[in-house]
C-alpha positions as CSV (number, residue, x, y, z in Angstrom):
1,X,-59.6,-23.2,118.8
2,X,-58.4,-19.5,120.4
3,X,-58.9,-19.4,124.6
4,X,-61.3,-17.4,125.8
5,X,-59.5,-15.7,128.1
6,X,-58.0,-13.4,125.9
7,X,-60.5,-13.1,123.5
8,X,-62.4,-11.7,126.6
9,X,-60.1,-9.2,127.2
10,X,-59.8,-7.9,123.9
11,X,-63.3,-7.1,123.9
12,X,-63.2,-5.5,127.8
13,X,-59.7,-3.0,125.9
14,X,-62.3,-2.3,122.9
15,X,-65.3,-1.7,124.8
16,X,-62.9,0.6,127.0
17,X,-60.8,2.4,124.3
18,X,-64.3,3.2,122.4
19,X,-65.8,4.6,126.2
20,X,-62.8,6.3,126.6
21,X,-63.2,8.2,122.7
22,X,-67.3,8.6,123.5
23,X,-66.4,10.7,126.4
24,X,-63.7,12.6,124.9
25,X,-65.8,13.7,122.2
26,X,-68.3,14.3,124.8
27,X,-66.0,17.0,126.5
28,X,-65.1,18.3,123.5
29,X,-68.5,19.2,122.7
30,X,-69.4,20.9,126.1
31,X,-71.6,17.9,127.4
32,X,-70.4,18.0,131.1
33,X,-71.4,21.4,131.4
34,X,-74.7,21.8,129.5
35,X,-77.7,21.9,131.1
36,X,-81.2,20.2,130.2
37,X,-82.7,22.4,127.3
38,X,-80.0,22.1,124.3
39,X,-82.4,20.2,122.8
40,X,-86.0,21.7,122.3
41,X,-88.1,18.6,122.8
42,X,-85.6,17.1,125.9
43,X,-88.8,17.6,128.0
44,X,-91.1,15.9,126.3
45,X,-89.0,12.8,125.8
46,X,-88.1,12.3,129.3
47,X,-91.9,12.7,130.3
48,X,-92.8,9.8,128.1
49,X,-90.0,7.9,129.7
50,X,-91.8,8.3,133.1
51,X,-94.9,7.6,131.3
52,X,-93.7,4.7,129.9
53,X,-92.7,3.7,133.4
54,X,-95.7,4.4,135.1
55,X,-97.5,2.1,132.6
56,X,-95.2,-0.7,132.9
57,X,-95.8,0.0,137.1
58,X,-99.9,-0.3,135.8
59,X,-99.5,-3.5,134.6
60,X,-98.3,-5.1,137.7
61,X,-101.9,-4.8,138.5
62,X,-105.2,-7.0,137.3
63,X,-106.7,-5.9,135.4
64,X,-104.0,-4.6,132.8
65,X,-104.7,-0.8,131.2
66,X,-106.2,0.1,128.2
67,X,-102.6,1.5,126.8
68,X,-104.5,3.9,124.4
69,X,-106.9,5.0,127.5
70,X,-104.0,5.4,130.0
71,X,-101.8,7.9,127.1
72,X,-105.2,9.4,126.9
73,X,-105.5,9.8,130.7
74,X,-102.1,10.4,130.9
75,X,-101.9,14.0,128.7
76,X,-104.4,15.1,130.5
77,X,-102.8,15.6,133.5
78,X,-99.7,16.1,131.7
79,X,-99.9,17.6,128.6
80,X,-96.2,18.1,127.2
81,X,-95.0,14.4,126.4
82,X,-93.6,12.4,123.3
83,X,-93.6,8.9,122.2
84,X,-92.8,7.6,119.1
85,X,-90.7,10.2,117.7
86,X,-87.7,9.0,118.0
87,X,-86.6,5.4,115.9
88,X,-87.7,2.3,117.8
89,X,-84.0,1.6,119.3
90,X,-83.3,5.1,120.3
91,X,-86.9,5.4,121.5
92,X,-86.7,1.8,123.5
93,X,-83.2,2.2,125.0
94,X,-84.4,6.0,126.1
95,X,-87.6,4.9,127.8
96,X,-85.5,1.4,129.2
97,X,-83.0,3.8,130.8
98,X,-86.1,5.9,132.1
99,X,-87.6,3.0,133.6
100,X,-84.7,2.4,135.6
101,X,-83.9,5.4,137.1
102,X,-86.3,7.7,139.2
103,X,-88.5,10.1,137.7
104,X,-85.8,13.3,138.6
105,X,-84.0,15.2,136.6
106,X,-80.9,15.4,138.9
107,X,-78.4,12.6,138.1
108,X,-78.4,9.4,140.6
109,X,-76.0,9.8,142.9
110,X,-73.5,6.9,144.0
111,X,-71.7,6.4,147.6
């Protein structure tokens, strides 16, 4: 049987040698300096991320919302969202990371 100890930090020099490639391809492509709007429906995708959100906030609340009724409600007021469009991981870890964050499109800033 193999410690864990260094199998531990294999994984913590794999998990940081594949970061390190994400953001070099990431520079390479001009990420840093693009701005919101390389991708025509950016918008709409980050609007159902703060709907999402404020649903998830609804349902802190007796009695829980009709989700269909509150999308509904939702476009209404706002008319320019998307759900669904994207495959259920990308769409879930999107709208997670949306939850966590607030509703802004400035980045969070730390310190």
């Amino acid at each position: 049987m193999r410690p864990l100890r260094p199998l531990v930090f294999q994984l913590i020099a794999v998990f940081a040698l594949l970061l390190g490639v994400a953001r070099k391809v990431q520079i390479a492509a001009g990420a840093p300096m693009a701005a919101f709007g390389g991708f025509p429906d950016e918008a709409a995708h980050f609007i159902g991320g703060v709907m999402l959100r404020d649903f998830l906030a609804a349902c802190l609340t007796f009695p829980f919302p009709n989700p269909v009724k509150y999308a509904t409600a939702y476009y209404t007021h706002v008319p320019y969202f998307a759900i669904g469009v994207w495959p259920p991981v990308c769409s879930t870890a999107g709208k997670g990371f949306g939850c966590s964050w607030p509703a802004s499109p400035a980045p969070p800033r730390f310190g």
